[in-house]
C-alpha positions in Angstrom: -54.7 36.5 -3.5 -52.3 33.8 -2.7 -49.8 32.5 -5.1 -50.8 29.2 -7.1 -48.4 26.7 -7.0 -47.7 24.0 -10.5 -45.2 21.8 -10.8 -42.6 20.1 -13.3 -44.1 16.7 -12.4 -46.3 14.2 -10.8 -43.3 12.9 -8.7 -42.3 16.6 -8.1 -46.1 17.4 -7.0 -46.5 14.1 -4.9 -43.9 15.2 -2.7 -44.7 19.0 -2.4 -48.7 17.8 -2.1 -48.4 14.9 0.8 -45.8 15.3 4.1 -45.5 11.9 3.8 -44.4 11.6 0.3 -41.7 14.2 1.8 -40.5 12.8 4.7 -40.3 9.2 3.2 -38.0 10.9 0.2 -36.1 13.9 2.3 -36.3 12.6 5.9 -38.2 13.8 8.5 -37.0 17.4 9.2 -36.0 18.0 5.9 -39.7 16.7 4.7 -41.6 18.9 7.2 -39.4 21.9 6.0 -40.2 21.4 2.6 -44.5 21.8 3.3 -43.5 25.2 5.8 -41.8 26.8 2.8 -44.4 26.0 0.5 -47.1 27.1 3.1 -45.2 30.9 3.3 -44.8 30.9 -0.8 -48.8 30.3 -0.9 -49.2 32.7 2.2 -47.7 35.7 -0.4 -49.2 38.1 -1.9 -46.4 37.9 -4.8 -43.4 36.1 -5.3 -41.5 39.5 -4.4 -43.4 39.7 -0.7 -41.7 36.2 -0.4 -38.2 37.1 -1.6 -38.5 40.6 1.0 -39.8 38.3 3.7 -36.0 36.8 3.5 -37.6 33.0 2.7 -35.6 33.2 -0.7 -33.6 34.7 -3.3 -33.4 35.5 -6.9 -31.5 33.5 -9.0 -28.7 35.4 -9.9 -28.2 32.9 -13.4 -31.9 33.2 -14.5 -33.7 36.4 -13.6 -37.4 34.2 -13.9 -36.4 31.8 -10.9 -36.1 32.1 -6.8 -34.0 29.8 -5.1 -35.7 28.9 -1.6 -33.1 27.3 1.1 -35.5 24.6 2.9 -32.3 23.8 4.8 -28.2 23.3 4.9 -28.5 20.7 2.7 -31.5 21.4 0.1 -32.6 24.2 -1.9 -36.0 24.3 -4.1 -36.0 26.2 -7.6 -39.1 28.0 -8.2 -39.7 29.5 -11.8 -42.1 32.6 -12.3 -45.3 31.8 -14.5 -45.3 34.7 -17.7 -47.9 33.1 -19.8 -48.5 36.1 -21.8 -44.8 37.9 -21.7 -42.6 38.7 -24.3 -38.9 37.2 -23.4 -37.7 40.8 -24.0 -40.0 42.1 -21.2 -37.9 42.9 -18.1 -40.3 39.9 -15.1 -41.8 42.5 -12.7 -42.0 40.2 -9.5 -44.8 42.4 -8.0 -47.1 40.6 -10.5 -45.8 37.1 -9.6 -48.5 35.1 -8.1 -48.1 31.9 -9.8 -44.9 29.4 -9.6 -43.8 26.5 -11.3 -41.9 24.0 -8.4 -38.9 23.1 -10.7 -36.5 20.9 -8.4 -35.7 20.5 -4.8 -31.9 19.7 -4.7 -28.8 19.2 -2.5 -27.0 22.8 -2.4 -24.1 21.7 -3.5 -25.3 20.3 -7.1 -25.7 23.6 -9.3 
């Protein structure tokens, strides 16, 4: 089952939803980038497959979020969906298969 993708918001979704939306606000490379990443997170089986695939990392601050390079300049935060976990329940990753798109940034703002 492929992972399901939500996001913060409407602005957010309307750039991760339309390559043009992406390209108009991150350029063209950057733009076309940003869709091939989100194609490989849906592609997973679980959020973990895509971290052992080498597309992205775990967030060494917050142990609910994967930080996904897109290139040398941008980054997208992803945030595991636990709708039924207890915040003292350690995340298991393996039963990851829906994200919440938080923010795409510039590396160089966290």
């Amino acid at each position: 089952m492929p992972i399901k993708l939500a996001f913060k918001d409407e602005k957010l979704r309307k750039v991760c939803e339309r390559p043009r939306s992406a390209k108009l606000n991150y350029g063209e490379a950057v733009g076309r980038a940003i869709h091939c990443r989100l194609a490989d997170l849906r592609a997973a089986e679980s959020a973990l497959k895509y971290v052992e695939w080498g597309f992205g990392k775990f967030d060494e601050s917050v142990d609910d979020r994967i930080v996904i390079p897109i290139d040398d300049q941008y980054r997208m935060l992803v945030e595991a969906y636990r709708p039924h976990a207890d915040d003292s329940e350690a995340l298991d990753w393996t039963q990851v298969t829906r994200v919440k798109i938080l923010e795409i940034e510039r590396t160089n703002e966290s």
